[in-house]
Biotite code that builds the C-alpha atoms (Angstrom):
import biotite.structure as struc

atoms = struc.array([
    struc.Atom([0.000, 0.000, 0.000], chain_id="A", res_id=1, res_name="UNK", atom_name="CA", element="C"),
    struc.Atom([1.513, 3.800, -1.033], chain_id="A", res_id=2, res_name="UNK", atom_name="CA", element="C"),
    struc.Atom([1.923, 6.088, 1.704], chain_id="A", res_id=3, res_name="UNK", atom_name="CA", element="C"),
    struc.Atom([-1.368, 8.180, 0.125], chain_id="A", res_id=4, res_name="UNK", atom_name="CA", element="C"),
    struc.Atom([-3.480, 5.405, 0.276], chain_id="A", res_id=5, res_name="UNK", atom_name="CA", element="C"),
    struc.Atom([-2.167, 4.552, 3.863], chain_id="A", res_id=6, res_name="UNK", atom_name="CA", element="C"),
    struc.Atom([-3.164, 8.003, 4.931], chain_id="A", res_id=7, res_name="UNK", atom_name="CA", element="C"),
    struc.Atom([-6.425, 8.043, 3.405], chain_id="A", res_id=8, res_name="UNK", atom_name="CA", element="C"),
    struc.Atom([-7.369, 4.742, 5.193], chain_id="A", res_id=9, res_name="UNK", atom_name="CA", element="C"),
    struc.Atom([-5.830, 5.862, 8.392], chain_id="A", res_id=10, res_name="UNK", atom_name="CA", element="C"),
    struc.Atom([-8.730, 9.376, 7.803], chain_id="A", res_id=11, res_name="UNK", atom_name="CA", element="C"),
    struc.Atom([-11.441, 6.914, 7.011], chain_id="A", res_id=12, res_name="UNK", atom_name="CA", element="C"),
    struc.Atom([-11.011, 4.936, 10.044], chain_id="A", res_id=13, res_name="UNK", atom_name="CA", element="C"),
    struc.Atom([-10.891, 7.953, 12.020], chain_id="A", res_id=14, res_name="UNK", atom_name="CA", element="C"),
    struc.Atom([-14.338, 8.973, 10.331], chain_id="A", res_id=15, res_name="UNK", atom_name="CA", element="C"),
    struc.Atom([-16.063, 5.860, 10.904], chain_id="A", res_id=16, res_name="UNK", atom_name="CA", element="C"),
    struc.Atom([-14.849, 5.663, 14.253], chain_id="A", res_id=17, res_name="UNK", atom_name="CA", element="C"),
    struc.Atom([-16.373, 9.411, 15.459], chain_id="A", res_id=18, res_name="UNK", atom_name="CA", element="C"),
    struc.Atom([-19.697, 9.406, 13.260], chain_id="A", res_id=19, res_name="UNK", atom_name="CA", element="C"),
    struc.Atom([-21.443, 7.862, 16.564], chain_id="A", res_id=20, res_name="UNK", atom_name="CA", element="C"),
    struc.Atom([-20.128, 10.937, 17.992], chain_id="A", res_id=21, res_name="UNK", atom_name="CA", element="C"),
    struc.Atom([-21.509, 13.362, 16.087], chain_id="A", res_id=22, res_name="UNK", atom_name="CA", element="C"),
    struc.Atom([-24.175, 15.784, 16.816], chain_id="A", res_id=23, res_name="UNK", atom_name="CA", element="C"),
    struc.Atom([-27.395, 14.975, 14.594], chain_id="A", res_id=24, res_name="UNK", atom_name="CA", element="C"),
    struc.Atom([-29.940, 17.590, 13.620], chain_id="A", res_id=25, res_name="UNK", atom_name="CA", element="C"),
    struc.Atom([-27.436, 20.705, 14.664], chain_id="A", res_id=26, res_name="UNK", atom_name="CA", element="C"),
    struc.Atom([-26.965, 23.133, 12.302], chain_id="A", res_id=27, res_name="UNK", atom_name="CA", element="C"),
    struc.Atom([-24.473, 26.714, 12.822], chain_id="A", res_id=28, res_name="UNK", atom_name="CA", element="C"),
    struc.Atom([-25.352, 29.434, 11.354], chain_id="A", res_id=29, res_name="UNK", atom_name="CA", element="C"),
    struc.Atom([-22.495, 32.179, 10.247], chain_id="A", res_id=30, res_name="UNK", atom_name="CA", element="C"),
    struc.Atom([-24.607, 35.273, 8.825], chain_id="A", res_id=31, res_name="UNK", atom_name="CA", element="C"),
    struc.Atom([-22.721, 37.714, 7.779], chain_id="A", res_id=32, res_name="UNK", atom_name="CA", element="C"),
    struc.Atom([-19.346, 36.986, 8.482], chain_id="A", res_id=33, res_name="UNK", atom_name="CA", element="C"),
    struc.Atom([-17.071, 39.900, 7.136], chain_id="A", res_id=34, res_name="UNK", atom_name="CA", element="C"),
    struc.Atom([-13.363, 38.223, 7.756], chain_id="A", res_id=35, res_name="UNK", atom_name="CA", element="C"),
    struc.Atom([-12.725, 34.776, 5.910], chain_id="A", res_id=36, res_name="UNK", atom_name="CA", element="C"),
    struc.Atom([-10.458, 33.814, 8.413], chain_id="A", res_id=37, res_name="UNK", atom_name="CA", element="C"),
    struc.Atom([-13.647, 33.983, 11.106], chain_id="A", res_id=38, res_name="UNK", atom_name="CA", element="C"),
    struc.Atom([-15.297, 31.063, 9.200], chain_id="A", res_id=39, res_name="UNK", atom_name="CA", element="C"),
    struc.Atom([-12.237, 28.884, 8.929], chain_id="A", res_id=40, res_name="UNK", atom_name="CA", element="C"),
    struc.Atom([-11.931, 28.667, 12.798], chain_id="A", res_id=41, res_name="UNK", atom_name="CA", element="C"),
    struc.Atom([-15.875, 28.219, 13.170], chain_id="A", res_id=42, res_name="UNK", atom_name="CA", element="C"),
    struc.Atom([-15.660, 25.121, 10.674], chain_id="A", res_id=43, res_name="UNK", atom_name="CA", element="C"),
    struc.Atom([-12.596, 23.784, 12.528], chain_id="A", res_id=44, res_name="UNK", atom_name="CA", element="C"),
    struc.Atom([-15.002, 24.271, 15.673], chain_id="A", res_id=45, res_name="UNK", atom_name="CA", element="C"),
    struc.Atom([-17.823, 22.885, 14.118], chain_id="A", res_id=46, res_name="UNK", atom_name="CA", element="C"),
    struc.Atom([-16.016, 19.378, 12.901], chain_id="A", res_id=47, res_name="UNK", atom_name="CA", element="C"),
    struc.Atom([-14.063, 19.449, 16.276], chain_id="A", res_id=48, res_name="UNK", atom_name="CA", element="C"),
    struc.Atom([-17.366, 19.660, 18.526], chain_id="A", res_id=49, res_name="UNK", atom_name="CA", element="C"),
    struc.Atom([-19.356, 17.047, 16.262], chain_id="A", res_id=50, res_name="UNK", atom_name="CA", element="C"),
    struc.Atom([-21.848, 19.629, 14.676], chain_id="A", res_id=51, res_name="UNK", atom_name="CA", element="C"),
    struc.Atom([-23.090, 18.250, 11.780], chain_id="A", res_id=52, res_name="UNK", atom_name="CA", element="C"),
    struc.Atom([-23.542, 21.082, 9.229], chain_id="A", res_id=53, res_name="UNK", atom_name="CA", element="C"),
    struc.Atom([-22.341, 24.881, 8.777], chain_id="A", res_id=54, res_name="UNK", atom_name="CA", element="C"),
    struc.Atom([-24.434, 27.174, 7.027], chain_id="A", res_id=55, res_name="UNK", atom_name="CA", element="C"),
    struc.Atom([-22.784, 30.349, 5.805], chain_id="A", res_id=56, res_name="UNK", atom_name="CA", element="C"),
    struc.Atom([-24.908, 33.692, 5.041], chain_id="A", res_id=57, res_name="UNK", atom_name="CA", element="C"),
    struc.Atom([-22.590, 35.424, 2.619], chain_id="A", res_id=58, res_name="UNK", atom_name="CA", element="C"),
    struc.Atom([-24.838, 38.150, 0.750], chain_id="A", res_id=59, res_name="UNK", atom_name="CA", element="C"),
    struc.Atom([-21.366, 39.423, -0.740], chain_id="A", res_id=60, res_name="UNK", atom_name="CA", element="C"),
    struc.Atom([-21.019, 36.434, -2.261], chain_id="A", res_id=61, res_name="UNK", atom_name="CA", element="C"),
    struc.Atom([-16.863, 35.858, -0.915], chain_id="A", res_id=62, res_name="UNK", atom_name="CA", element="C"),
    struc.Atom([-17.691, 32.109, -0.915], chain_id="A", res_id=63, res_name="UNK", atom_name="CA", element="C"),
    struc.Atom([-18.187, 30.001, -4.286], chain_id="A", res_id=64, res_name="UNK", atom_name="CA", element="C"),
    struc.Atom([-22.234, 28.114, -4.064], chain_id="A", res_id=65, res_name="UNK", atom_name="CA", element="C"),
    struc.Atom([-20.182, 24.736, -5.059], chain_id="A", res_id=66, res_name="UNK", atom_name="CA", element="C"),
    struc.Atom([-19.079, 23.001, -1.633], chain_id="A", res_id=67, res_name="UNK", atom_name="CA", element="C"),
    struc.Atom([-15.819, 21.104, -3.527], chain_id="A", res_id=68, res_name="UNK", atom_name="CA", element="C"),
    struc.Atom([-15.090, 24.777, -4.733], chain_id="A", res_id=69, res_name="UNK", atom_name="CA", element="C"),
    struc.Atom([-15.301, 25.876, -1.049], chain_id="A", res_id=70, res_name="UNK", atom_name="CA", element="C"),
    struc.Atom([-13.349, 22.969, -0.067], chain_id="A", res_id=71, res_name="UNK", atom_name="CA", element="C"),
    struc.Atom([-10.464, 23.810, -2.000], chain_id="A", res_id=72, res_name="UNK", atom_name="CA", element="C"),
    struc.Atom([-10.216, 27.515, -1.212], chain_id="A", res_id=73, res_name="UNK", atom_name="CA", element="C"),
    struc.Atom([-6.700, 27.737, 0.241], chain_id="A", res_id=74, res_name="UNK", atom_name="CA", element="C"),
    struc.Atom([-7.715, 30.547, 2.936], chain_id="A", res_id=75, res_name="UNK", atom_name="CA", element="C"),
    struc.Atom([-10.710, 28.531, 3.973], chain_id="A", res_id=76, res_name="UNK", atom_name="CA", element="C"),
    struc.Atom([-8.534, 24.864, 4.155], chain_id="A", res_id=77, res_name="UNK", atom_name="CA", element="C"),
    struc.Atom([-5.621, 26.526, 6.108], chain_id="A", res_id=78, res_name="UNK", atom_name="CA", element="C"),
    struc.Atom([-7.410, 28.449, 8.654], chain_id="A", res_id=79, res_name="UNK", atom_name="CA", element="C"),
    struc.Atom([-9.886, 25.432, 9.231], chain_id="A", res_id=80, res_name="UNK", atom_name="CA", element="C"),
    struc.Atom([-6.649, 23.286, 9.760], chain_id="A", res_id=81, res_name="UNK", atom_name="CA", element="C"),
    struc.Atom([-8.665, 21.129, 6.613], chain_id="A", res_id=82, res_name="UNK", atom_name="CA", element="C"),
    struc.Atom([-11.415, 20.996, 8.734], chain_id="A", res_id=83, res_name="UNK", atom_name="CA", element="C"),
    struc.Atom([-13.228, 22.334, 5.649], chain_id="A", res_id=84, res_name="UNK", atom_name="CA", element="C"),
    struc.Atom([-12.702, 18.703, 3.776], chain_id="A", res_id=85, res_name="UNK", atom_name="CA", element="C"),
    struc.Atom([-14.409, 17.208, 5.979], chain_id="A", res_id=86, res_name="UNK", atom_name="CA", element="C"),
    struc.Atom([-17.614, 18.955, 7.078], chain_id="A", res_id=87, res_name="UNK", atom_name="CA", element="C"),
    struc.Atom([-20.853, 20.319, 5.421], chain_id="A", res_id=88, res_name="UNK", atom_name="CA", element="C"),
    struc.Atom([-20.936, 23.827, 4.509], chain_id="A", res_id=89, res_name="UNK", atom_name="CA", element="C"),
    struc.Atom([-23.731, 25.427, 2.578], chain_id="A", res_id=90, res_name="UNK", atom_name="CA", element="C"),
    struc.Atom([-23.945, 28.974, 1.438], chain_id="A", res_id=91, res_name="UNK", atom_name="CA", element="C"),
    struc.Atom([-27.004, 31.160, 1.038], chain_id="A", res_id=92, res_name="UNK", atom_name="CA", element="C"),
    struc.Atom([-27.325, 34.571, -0.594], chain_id="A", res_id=93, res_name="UNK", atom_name="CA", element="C"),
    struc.Atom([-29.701, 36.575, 2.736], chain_id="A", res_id=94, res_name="UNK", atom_name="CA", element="C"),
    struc.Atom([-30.722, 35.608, 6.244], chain_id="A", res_id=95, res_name="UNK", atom_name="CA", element="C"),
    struc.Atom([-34.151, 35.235, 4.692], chain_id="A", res_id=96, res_name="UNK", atom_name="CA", element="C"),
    struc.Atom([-32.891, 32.655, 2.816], chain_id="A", res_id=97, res_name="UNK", atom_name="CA", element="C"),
    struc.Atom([-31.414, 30.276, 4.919], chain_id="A", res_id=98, res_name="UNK", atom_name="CA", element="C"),
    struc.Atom([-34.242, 31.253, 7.663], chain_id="A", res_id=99, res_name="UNK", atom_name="CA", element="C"),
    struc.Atom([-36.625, 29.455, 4.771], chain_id="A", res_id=100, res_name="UNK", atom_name="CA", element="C"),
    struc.Atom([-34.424, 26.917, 4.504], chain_id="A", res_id=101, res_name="UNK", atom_name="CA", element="C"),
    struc.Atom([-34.629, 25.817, 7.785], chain_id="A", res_id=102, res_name="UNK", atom_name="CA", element="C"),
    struc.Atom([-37.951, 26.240, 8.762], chain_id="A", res_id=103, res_name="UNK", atom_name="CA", element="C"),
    struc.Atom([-38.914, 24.365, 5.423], chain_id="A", res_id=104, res_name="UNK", atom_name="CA", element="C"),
    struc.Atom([-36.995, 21.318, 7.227], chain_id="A", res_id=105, res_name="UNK", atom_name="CA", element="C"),
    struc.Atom([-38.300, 21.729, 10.531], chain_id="A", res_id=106, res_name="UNK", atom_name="CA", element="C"),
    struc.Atom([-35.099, 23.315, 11.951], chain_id="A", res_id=107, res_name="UNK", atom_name="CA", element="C"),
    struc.Atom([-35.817, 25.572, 15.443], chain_id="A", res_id=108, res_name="UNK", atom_name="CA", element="C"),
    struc.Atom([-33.790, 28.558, 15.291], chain_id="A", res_id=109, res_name="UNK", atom_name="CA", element="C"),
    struc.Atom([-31.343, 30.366, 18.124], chain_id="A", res_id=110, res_name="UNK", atom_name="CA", element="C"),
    struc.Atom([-29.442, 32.956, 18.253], chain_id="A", res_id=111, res_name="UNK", atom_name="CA", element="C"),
    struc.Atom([-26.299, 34.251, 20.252], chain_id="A", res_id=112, res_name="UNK", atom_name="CA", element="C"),
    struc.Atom([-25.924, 37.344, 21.382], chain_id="A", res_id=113, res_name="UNK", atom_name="CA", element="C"),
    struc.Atom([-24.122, 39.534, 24.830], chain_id="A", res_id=114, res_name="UNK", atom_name="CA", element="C"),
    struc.Atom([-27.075, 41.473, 25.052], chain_id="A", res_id=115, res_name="UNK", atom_name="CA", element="C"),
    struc.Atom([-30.595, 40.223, 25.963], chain_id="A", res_id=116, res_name="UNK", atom_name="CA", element="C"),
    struc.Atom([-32.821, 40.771, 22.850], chain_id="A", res_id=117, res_name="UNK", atom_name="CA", element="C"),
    struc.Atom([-34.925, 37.727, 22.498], chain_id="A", res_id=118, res_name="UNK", atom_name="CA", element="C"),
    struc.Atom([-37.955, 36.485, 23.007], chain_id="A", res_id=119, res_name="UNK", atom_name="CA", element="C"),
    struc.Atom([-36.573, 34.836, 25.441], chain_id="A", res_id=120, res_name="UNK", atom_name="CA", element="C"),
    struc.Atom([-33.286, 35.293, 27.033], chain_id="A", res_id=121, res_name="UNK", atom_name="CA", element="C"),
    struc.Atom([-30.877, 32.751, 28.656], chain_id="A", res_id=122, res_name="UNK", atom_name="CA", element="C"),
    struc.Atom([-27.584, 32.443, 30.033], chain_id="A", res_id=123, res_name="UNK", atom_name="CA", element="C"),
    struc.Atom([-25.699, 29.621, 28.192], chain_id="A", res_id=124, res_name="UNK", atom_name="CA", element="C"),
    struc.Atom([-25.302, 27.253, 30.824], chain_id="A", res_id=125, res_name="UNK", atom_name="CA", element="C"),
    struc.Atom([-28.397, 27.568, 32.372], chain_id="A", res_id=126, res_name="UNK", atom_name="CA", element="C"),
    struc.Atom([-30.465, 26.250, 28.751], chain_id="A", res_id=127, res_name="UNK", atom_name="CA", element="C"),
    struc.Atom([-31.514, 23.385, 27.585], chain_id="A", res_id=128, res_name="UNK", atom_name="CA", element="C"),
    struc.Atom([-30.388, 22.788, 24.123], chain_id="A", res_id=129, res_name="UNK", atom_name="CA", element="C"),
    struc.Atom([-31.861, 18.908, 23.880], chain_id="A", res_id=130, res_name="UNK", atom_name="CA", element="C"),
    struc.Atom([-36.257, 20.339, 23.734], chain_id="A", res_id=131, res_name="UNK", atom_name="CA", element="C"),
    struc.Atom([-36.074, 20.980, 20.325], chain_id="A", res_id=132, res_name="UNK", atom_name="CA", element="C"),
    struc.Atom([-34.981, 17.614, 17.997], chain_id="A", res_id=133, res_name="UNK", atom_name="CA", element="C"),
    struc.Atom([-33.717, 19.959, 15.059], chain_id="A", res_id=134, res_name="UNK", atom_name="CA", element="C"),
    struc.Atom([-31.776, 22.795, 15.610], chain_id="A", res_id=135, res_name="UNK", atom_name="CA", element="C"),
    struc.Atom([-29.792, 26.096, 14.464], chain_id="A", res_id=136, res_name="UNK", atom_name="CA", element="C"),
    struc.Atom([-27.554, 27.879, 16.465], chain_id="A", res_id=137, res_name="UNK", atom_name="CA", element="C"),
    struc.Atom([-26.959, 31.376, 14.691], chain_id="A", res_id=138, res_name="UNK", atom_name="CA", element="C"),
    struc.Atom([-23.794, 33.681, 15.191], chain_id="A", res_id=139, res_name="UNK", atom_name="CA", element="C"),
    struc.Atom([-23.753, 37.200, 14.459], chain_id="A", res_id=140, res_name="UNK", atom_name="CA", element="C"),
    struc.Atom([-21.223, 39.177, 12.167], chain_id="A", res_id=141, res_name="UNK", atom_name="CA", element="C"),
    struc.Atom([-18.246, 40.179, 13.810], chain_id="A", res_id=142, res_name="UNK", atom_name="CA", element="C"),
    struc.Atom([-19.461, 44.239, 13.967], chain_id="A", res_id=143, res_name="UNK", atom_name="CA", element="C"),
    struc.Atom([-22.691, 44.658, 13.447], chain_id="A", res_id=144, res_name="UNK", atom_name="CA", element="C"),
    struc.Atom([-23.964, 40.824, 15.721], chain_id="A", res_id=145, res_name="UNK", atom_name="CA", element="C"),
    struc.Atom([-26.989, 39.219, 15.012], chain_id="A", res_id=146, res_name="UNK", atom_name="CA", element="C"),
    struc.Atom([-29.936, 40.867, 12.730], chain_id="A", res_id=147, res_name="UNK", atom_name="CA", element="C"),
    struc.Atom([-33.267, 41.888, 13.957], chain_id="A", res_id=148, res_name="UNK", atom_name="CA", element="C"),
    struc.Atom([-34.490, 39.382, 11.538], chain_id="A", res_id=149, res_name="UNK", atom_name="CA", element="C"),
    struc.Atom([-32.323, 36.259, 12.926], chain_id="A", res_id=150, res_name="UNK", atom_name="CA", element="C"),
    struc.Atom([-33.892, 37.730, 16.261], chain_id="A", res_id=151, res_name="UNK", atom_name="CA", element="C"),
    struc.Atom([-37.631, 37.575, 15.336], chain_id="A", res_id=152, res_name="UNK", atom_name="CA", element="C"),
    struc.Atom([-37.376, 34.237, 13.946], chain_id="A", res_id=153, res_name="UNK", atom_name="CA", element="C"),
    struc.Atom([-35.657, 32.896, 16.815], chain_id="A", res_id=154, res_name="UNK", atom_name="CA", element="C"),
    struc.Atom([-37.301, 31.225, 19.999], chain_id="A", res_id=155, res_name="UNK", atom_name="CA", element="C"),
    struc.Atom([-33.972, 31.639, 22.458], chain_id="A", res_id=156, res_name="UNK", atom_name="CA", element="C"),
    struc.Atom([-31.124, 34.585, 22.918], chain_id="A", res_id=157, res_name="UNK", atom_name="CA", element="C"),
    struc.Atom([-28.029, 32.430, 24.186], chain_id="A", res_id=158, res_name="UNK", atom_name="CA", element="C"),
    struc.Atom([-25.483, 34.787, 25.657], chain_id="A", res_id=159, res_name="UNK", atom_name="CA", element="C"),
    struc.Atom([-22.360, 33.545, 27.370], chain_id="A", res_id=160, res_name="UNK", atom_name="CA", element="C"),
    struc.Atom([-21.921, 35.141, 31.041], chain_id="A", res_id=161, res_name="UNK", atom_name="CA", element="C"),
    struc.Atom([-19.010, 38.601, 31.282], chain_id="A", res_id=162, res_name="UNK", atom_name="CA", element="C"),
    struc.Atom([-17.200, 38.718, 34.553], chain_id="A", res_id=163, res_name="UNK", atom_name="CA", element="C"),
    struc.Atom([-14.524, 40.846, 33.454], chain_id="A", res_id=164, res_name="UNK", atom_name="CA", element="C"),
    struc.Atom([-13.684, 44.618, 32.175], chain_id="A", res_id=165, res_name="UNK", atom_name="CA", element="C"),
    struc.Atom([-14.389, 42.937, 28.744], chain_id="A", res_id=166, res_name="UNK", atom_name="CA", element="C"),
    struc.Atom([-17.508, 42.601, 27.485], chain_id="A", res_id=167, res_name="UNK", atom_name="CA", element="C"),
    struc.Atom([-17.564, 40.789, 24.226], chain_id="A", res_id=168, res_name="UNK", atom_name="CA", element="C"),
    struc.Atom([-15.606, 37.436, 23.011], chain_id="A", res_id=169, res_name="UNK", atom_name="CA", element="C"),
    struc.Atom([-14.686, 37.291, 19.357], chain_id="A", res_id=170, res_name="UNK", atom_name="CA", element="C"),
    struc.Atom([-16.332, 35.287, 16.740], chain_id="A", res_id=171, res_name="UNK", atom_name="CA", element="C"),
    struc.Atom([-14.362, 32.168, 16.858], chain_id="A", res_id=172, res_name="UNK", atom_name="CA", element="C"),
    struc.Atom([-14.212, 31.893, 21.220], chain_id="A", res_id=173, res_name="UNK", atom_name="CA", element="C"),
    struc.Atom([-17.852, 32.122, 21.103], chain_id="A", res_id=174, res_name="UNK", atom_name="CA", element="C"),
    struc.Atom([-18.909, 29.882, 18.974], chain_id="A", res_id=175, res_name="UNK", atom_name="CA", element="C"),
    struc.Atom([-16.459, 27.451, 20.513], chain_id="A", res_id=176, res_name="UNK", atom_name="CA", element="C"),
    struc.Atom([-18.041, 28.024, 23.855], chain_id="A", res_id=177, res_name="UNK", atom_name="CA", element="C"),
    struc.Atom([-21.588, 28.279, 22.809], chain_id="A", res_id=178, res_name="UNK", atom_name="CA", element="C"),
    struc.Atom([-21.138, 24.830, 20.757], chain_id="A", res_id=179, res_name="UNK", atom_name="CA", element="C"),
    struc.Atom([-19.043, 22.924, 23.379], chain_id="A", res_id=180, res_name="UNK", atom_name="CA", element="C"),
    struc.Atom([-21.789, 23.318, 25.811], chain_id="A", res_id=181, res_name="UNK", atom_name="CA", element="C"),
    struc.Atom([-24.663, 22.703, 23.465], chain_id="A", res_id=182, res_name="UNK", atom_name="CA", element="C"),
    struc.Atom([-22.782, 19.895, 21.620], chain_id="A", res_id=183, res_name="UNK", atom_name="CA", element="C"),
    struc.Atom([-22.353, 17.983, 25.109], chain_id="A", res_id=184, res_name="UNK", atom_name="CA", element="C"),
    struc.Atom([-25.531, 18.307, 26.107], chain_id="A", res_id=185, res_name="UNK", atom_name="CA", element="C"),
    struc.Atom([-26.996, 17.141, 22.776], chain_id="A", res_id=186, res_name="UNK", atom_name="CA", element="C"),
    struc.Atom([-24.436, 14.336, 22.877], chain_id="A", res_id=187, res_name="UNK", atom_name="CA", element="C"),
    struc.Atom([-25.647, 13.422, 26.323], chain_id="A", res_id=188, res_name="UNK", atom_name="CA", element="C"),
    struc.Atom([-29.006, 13.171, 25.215], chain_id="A", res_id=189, res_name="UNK", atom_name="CA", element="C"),
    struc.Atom([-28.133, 11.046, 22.175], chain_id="A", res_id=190, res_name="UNK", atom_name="CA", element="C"),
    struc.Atom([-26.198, 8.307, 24.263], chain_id="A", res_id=191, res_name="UNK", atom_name="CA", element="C"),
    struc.Atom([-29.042, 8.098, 26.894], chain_id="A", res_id=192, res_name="UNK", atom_name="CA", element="C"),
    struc.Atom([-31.662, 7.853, 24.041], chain_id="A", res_id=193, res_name="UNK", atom_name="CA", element="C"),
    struc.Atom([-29.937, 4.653, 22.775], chain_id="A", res_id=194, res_name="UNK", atom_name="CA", element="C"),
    struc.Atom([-28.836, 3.192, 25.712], chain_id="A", res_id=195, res_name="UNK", atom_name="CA", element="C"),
    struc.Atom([-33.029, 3.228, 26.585], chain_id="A", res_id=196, res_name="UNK", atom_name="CA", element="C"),
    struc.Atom([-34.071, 2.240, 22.951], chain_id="A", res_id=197, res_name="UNK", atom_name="CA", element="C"),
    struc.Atom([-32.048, -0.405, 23.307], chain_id="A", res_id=198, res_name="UNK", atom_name="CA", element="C"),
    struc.Atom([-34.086, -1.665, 26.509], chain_id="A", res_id=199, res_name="UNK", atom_name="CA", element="C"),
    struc.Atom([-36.960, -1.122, 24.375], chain_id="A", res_id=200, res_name="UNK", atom_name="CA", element="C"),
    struc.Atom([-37.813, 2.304, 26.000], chain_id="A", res_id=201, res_name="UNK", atom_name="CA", element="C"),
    struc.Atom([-38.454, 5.524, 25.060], chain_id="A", res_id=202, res_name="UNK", atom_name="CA", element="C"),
    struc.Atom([-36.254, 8.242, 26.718], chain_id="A", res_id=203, res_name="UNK", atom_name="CA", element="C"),
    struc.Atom([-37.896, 11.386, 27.672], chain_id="A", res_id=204, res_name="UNK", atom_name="CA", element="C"),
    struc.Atom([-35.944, 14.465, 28.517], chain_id="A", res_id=205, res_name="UNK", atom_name="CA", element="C"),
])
């Protein structure tokens, strides 16, 4: 066997062996994101954490629509650490888009944000991110946040807890935190659901 083809096994053993893992029905939501570098560490978050999909807002249009195009964007593939090769990432053209998108397929929208603007406000850790079966976790652009829009059509405002001078994380911390905390409770959920299948039992959050 060539050393390529010894790699490429070694990467599909290593995929088979953490799709259990993986969070199902969990969608991220970039909108807006105005540095490319920004979406390359979400991505790398994203396959990191288990989330199964990205979806990008990008009404500039920096991304190409063709996922192997956005695969093989240099920028995207080195600040990803190639995390870009190996998870979903869809691009849509307006938050009212992708909103459609998602509702169309059942998907329950939330948003993150340091300010309370919701409908209803929580502080990360105190949520529970396992109620809804589908769902989309949105992050704002890096200057302006989250739209009004994004907002509306959102039943939670997630915002992660500032003890310090500081009172703002950037882009890529924040989704790291939001997601490591949603992703484990999600995960959580997952294992105990098939653990009580299994005994031929429902589980019931």
């Amino acid at each position: 066997m060539t050393d390529d083809k010894k790699v490429k096994s070694s990467k599909r053993k290593r995929a088979d062996l953490i799709r259990a893992y993986r969070c199902k029905f969990l969608i991220a939501v970039i909108e807006d994101p105005h540095d490319i570098r920004n979406i390359g560490t979400i991505v790398r978050n994203v396959n990191a954490l288990g989330v199964e999909k990205v979806y990008i807002v990008d009404p500039k249009k920096k991304l190409p629509d063709d996922w192997q195009e956005m695969r093989e964007k240099r920028s995207l593939s080195k600040t990803s650490a190639s995390a870009i090769k190996w998870s979903f990432v869809k691009r849509f053209d307006s938050t009212e888009d992708c909103l459609q998108h998602l509702e169309k397929n059942n998907y329950t929208s939330i948003v993150t944000s340091p300010h309370i603007k919701g409908q209803e406000n929580v502080v990360l850790h105190e949520g529970d991110y396992t109620v809804h079966h589908k769902l989309a976790v949105w992050f704002g652009s890096e200057s302006r946040g989250i739209s009004d829009l994004a907002v509306k059509r959102s039943v939670l405002c997630v915002n992660i807890p500032m003890l310090g001078m500081i009172e703002s994380l950037n882009l890529g911390t924040t989704s790291g935190i939001v997601l490591y905390e949603i992703t484990k409770q999600r995960r959580e959920y997952q294992r105990m659901y098939k653990r009580r299948n299994k005994r031929g039992r429902k589980y019931v959050a």
